[in-house]
C-alpha positions as CSV (number, residue, x, y, z in Angstrom):
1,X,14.5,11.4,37.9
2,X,15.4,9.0,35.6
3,X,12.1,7.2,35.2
4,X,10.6,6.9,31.4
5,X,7.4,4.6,31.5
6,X,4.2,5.0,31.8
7,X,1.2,3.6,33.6
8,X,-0.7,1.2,32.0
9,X,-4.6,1.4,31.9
10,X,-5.3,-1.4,34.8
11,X,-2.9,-3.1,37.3
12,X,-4.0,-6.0,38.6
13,X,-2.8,-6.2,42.8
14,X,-1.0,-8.9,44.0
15,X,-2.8,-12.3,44.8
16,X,-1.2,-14.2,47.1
17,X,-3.2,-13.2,50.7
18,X,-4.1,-16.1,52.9
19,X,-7.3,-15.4,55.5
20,X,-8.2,-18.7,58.4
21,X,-11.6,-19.4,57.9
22,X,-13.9,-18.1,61.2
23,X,-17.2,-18.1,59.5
24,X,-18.1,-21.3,62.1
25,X,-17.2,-19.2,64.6
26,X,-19.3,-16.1,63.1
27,X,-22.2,-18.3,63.3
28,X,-22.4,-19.9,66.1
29,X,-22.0,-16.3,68.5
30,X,-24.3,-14.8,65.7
31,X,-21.6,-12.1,65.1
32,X,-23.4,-9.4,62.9
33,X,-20.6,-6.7,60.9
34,X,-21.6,-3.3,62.2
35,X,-20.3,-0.5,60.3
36,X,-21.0,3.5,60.9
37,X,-22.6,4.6,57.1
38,X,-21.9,8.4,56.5
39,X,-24.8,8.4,54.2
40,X,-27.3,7.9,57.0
41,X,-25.0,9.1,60.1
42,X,-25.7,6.0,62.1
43,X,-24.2,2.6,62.7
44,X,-25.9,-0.2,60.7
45,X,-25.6,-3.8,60.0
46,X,-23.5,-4.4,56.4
47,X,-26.0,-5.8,54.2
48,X,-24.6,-6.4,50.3
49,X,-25.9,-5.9,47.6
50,X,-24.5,-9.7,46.2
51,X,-24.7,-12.3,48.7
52,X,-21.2,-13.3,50.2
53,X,-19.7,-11.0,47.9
54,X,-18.3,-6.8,48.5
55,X,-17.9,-4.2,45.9
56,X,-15.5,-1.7,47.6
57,X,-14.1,1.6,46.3
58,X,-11.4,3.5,47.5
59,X,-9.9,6.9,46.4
60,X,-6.3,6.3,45.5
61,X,-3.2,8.9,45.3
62,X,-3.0,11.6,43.3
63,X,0.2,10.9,41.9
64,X,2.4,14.3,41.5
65,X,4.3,14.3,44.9
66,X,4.8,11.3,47.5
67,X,2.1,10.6,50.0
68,X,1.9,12.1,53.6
69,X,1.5,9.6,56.6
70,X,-2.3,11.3,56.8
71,X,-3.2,10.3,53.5
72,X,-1.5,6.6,54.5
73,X,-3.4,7.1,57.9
74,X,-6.4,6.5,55.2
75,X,-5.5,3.6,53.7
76,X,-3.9,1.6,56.8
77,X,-7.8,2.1,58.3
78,X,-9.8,1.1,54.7
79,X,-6.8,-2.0,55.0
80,X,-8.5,-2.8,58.6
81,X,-12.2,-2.5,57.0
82,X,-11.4,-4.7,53.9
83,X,-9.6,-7.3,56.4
84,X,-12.0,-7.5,58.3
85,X,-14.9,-8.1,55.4
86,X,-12.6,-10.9,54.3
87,X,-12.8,-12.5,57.5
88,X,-16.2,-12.0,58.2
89,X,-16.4,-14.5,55.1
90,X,-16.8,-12.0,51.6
91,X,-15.4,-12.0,48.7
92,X,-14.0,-8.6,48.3
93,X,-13.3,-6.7,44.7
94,X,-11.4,-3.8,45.6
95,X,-10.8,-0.8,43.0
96,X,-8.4,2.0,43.9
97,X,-7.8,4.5,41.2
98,X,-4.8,6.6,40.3
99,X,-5.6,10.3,39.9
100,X,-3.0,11.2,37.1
101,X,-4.7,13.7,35.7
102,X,-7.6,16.4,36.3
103,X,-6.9,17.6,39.9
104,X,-6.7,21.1,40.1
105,X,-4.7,23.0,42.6
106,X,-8.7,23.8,44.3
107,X,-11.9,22.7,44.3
108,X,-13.2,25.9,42.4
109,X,-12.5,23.9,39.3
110,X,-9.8,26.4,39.1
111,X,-5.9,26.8,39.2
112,X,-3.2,24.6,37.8
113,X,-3.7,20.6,36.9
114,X,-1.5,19.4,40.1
115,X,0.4,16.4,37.8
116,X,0.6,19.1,35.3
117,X,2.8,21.9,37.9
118,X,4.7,19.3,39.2
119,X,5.9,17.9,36.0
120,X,7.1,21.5,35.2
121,X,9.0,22.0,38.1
122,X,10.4,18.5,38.3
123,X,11.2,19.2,34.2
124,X,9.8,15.9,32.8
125,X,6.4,15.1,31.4
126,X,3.4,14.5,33.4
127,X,3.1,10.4,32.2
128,X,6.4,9.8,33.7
129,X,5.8,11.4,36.7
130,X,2.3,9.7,37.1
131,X,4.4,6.3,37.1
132,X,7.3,7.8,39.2
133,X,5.4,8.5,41.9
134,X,2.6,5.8,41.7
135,X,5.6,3.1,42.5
136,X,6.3,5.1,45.2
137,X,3.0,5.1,46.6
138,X,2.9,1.6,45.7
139,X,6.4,0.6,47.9
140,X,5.2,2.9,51.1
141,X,1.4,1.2,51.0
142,X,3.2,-2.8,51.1
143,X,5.8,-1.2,53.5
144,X,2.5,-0.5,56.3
145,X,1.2,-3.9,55.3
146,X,-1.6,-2.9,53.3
147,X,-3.5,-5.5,51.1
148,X,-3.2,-4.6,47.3
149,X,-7.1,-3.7,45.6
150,X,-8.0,-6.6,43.3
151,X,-7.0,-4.4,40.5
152,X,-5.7,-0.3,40.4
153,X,-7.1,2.0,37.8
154,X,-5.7,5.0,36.0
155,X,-7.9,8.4,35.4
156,X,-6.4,9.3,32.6
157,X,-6.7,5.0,30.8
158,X,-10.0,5.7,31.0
159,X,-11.1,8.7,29.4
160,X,-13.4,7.2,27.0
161,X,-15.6,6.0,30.2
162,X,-15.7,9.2,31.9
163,X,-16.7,11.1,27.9
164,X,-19.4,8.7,28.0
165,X,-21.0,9.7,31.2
166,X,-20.8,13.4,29.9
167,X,-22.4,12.7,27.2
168,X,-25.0,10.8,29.2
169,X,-26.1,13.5,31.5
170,X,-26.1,15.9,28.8
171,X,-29.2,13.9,27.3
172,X,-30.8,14.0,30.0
173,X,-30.3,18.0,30.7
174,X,-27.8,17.3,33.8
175,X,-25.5,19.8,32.0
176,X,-24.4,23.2,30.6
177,X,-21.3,24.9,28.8
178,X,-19.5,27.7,29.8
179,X,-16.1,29.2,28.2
180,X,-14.1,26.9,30.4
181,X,-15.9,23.8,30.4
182,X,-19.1,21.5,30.8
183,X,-20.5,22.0,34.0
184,X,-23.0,19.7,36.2
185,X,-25.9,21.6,37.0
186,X,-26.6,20.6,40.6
187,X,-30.0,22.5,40.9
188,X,-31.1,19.2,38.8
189,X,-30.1,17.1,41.4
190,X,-32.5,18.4,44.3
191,X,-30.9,15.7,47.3
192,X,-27.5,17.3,46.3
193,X,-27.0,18.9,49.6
194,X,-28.7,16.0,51.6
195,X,-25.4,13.6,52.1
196,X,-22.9,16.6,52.8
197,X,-25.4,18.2,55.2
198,X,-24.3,21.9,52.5
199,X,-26.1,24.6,53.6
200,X,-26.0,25.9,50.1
201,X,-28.1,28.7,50.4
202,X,-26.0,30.6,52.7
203,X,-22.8,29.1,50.8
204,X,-21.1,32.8,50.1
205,X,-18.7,32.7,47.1
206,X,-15.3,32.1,47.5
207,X,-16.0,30.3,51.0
208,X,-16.7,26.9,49.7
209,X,-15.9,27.3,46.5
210,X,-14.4,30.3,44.2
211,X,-17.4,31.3,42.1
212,X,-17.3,31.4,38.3
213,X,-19.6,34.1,36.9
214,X,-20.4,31.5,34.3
215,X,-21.8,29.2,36.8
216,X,-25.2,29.0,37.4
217,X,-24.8,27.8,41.1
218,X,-21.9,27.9,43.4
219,X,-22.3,24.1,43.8
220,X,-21.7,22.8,40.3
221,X,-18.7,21.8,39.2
222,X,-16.8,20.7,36.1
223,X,-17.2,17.6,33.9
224,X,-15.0,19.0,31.6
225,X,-12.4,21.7,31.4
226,X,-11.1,23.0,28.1
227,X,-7.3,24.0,27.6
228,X,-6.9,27.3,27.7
229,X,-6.7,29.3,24.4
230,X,-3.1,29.2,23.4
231,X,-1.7,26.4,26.1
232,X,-0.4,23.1,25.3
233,X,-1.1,20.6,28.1
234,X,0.9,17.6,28.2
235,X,-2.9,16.0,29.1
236,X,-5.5,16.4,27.1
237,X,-8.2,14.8,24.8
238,X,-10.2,15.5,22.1
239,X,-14.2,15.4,22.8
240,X,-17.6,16.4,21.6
241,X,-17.3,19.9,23.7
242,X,-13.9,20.5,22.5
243,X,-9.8,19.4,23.6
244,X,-9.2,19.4,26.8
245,X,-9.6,17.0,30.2
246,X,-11.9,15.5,32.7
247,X,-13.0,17.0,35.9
248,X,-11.3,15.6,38.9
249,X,-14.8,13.9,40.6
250,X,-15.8,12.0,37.0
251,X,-12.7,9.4,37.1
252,X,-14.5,7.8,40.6
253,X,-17.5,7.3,39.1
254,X,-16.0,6.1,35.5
255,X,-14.2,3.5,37.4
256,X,-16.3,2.1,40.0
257,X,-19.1,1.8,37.6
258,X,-16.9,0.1,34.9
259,X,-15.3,-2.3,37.5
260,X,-18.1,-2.8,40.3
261,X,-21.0,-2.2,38.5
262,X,-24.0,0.0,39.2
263,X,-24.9,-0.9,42.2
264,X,-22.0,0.1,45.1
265,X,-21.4,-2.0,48.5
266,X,-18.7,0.5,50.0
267,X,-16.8,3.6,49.0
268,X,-14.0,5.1,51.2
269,X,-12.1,8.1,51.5
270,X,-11.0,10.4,54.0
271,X,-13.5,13.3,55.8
272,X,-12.0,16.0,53.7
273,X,-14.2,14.0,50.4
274,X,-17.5,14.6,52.0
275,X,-18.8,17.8,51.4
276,X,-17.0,18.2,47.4
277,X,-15.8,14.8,45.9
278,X,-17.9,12.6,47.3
279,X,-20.5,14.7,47.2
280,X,-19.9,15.8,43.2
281,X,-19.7,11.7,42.7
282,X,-23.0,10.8,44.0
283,X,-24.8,13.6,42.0
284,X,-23.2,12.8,38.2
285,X,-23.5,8.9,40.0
286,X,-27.3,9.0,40.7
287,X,-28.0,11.3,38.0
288,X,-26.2,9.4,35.1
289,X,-27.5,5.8,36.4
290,X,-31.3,6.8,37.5
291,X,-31.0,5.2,40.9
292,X,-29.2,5.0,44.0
293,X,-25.7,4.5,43.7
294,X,-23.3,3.3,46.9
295,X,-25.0,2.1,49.9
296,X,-22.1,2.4,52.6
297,X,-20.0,5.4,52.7
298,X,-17.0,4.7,54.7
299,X,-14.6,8.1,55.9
300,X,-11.3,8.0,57.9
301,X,-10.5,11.1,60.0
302,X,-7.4,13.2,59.9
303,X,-4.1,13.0,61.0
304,X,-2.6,16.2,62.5
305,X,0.1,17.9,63.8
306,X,0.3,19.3,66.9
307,X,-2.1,22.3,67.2
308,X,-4.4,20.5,65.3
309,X,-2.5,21.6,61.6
310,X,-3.5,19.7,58.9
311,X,-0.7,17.9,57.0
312,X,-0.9,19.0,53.3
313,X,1.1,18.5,50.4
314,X,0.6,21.7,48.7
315,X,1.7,23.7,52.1
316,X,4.9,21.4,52.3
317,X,4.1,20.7,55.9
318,X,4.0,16.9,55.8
319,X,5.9,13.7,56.9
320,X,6.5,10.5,54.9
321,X,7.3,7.3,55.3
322,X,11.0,7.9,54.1
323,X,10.6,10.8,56.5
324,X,9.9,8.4,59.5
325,X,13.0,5.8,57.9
326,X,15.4,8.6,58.3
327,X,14.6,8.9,62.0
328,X,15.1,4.8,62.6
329,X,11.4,3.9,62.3
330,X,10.1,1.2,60.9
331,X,7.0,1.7,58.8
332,X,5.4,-0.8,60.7
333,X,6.0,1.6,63.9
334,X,3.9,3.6,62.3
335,X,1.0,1.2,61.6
336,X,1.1,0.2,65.3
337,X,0.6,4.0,66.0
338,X,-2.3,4.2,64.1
339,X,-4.4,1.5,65.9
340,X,-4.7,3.3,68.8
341,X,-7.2,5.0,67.9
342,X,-10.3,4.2,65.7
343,X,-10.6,5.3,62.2
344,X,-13.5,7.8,63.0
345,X,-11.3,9.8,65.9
346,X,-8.8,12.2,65.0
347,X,-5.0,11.3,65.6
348,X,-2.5,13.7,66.8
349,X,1.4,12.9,65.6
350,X,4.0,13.3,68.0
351,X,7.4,11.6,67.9
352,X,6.9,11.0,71.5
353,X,3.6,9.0,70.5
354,X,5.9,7.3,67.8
355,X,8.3,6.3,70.5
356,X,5.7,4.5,72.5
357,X,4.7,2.9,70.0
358,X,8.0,1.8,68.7
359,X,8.6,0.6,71.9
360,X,5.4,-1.7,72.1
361,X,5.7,-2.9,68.6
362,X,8.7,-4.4,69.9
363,X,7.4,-5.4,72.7
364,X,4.7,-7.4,71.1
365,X,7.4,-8.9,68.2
366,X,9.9,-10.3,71.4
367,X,6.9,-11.7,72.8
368,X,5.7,-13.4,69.8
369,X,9.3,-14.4,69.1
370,X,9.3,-15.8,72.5
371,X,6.2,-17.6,72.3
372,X,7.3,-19.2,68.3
373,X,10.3,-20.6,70.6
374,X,7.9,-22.3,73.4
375,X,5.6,-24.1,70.9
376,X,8.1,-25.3,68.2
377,X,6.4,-28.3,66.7
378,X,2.9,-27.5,68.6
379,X,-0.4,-26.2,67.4
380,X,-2.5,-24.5,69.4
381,X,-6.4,-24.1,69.1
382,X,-8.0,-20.1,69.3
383,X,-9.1,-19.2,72.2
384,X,-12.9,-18.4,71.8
385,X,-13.4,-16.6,75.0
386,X,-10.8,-13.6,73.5
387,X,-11.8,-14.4,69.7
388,X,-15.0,-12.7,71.0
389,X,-13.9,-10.5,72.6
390,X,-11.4,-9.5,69.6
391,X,-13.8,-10.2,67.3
392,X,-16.8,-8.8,68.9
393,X,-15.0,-5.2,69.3
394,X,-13.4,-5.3,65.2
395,X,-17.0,-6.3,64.1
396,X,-18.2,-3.4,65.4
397,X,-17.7,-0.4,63.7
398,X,-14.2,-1.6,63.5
399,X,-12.8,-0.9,66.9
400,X,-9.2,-1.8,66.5
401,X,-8.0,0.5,69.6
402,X,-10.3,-1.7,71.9
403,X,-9.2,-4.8,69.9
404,X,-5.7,-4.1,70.1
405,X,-6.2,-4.4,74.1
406,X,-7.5,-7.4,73.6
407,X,-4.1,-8.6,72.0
408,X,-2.2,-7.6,74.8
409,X,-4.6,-9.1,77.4
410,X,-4.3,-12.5,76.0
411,X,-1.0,-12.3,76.1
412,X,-0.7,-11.5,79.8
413,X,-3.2,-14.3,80.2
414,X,-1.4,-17.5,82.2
415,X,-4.7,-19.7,81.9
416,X,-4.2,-19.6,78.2
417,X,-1.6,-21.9,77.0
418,X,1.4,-20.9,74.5
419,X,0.2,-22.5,71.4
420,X,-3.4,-21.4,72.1
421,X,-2.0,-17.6,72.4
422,X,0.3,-17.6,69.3
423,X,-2.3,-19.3,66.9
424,X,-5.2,-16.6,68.5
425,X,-2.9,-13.2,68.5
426,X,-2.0,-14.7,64.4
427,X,-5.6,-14.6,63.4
428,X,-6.0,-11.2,65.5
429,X,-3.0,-10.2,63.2
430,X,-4.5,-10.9,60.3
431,X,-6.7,-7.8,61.0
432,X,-4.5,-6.2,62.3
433,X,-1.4,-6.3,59.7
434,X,1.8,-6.2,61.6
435,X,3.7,-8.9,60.2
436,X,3.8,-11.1,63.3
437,X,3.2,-14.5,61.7
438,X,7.0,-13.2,60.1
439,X,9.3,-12.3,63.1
440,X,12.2,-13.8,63.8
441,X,14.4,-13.4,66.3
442,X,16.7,-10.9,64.5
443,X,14.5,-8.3,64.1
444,X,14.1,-7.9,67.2
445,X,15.3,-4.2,68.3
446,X,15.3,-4.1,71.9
447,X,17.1,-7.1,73.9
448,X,14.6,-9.3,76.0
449,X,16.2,-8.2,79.4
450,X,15.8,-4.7,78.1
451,X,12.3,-5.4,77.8
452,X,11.5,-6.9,81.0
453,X,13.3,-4.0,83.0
454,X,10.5,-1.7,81.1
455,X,7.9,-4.1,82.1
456,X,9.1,-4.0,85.6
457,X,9.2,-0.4,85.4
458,X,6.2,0.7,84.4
459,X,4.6,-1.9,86.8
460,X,6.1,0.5,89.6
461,X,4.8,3.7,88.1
462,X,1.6,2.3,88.1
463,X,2.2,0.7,91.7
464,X,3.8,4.6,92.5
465,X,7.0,3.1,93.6
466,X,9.2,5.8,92.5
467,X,12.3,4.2,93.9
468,X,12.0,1.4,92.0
469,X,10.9,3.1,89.4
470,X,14.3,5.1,89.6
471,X,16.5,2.3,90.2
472,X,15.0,0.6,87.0
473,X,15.6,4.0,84.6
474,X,19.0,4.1,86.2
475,X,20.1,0.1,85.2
476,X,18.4,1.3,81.6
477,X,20.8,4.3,81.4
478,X,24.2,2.4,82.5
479,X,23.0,0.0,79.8
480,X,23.3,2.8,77.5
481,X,20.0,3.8,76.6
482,X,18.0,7.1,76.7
483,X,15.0,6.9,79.3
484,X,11.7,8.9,78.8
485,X,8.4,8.4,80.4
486,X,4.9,8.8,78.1
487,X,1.7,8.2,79.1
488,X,1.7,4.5,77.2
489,X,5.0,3.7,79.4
490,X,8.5,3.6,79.5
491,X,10.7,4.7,76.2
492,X,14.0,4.0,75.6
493,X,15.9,5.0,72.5
């Protein structure tokens, strides 16, 4: 790894996203943006804070190894919500940080700094290998399509920020020192438990968390960690409470404060952030400001493996996008996987699943390609029957699986004209991120007639008539291709 900068401080994201205008639309069908708040554990209407405007926060990569296809899972459906927002008619300010320092190997506040091991067993220094892997993170998230955050922040930029909020609790008696570090005394924050649903009083220790004797209550967790006696970190800081580094939960709050002010819209993450970060964040949050923090709390569920195994970087067992290149996918296959099911549902990986949805991603890009050829020179009008019904389903609690159908109905439409299709599914798109307002005809993977015999093939299956069915996999094969059946239709590789 030959790599030798570093990250700066702030990185502003790219600029140059382009959203049609609906908001007459919005009005006149009175289109309200329904969104399911983990805070509350109920579906409610988005209100902001700022008229017309969004403060969203999302938890960004930690950046010691490259990121799975569940963490991406993540970020492809806080894409879809920020998307969305924008075309509901917001102005969105989107911060994502970089965790480059401060997260230990568990949530006991224990173990090794993660960018700290890694570094050591890559043999270079942990700035270089927060950069390494950020623009690695950086190429996969515009490989799915993913809209960059208005600006990305680094942890450890921003150390000053995160001192300050120590130092701000501790006035106010939020806080207490053991030989390790500055701890956050969550006895002092009486809701503590309320947004995680903890039952802390029957929390055992090591279950949760591993408890330091030191620790006043198994819940509280570290503001500040000092190096050990004797260890040089390649990280660390001088402070009031002596040298040594932040806490892993302080750099969200740091950041979205600094950036988005004190008063939150959204904050995203994935489920696994509920019952520790995001529940650490909202106490030092709340505590440090003196009033509510974040109104909507936004959480993507996992992605598994079969027999419901968690991918995790620390285990090894994980896929990445490079992974799914080497077997001839296209990143994009992979986003068109993931809207089939809603963000809130958990999504079992398969390759099988990844071949269907190969297959219909090119399905969908021949038929766009097919419909750019019948309306050369012609612009269509949306069609507001299915812009409601697209629109009506993504506007509510983002339903992108249901949406999605919608797509593909319009296109089997006949009473909807060509031009009216293409300009409708290119808005729908611009939820939806696939890149279809770019295809061209050669990226098209599967022929046309290849494509039709599937059509005509499935169209038996569902009509159960096998022999047909047969002879269409049999004029696949003496093509040359592989032919399996899945329960989204025909595959052929």
């Amino acid at each position: 790894m030959t790599d030798n900068k570093v990250l700066p401080n702030i990185i502003p994201g790219k600029k140059d996203y382009q959203f049609t205008d609906i908001s007459q639309f919005i009005k006149k069908h009175d289109l309200k943006f329904m969104i399911y708040n983990t805070r509350t554990r109920s579906s409610e209407e988005f209100i902001p804070v700022t008229p017309g405007q969004v403060s969203l926060y999302t938890c960004g990569p930690t950046v010691y190894k490259d990121a799975h296809i569940g963490n991406l899972r993540t970020y492809i459906s806080e894409d879809i919500l920020k998307k969305a927002l924008i075309l509901y008619g917001y102005k969105v300010k989107h911060v994502m940080n970089i965790t480059d320092v401060g997260h230990l190997t568990d949530d006991a506040d224990e173990g090794d700094d993660k960018m700290e091991k890694s570094a050591r067993e890559m043999g270079m220094d942990a700035w270089h290998l927060a950069y390494h892997y950020f623009e690695k993170f950086r190429d996969d998230f515009e490989s799915l399509n993913c809209m960059d955050p208005t600006l990305w922040a680094s942890a450890a930029g921003h150390i000053d920020e995160q001192l300050h909020i120590i130092e701000v609790l501790q006035e106010k008696g939020f806080t207490y020192e053991t030989n390790d570090g500055v701890y956050f005394d969550t006895e002092k924050f009486p809701q503590y438990a309320d947004f995680g649903q903890i039952d802390v009083e029957n929390l055992q220790g090591g279950a949760r968390v591993e408890l330091n004797q030191e620790k006043r209550n198994i819940t509280d967790f570290a503001l500040w960690k000092f190096s050990k006696d004797g260890e040089q970190r390649q990280m660390e800081w001088d402070s009031p409470w002596g040298i040594g580094f932040p806490g892993w939960h302080l750099e969200c709050s740091a950041l979205s404060i600094k950036y988005l002010g004190d008063r939150l819209d959204f904050h995203a993450g994935g489920t696994d952030h509920i019952k520790v970060h995001h529940t650490n964040e909202i106490a030092q949050s709340e505590s440090y400001l003196g009033h509510p923090w974040c109104n909507y709390w936004y959480h993507a569920e996992f992605l598994v493996l079969q027999g419901n195994v968690k991918m995790s970087k620390s285990t090894g067992n994980f896929l990445t996008v490079s992974s799914l290149r080497e077997e001839g996918y296209d990143p994009l296959d992979y986003r068109y996987f993931c809207l089939n099911a809603n963000y809130s549902k958990q999504l079992t990986f398969t390759w099988e699943a990844m071949d269907a949805a190969r297959t219909s991603y090119a399905r969908l890009r021949n038929r766009i390609i097919e419909l750019k050829k019948s309306t050369v020179e012609t612009q269509g009008t949306a069609d507001e029957r299915y812009m409601l019904q697209f629109f009506g389903d993504i506007f509510q609690d983002l339903n992108v699986s249901k949406a999605l159908g919608t797509l593909w109905n319009l296109l089997k439409d006949d009473s909807v004209k060509d031009p009216d299709k293409l300009k409708t599914v290119l808005i729908f798109d611009e939820v939806l991120g696939l890149g279809l307002k770019d295809v061209e005809e050669s990226h098209q993977e599967l022929p046309t007639a290849v494509i039709e015999l599937m059509a005509q093939r499935d169209e038996a299956r569902v009509n159960k008539n096998y022999a047909l069915s047969d002879q269409l996999r049999d004029e696949l094969t003496a093509m040359g291709y592989t032919v399996k059946d899945s329960k989204d239709g025909t595959i052929v590789q």
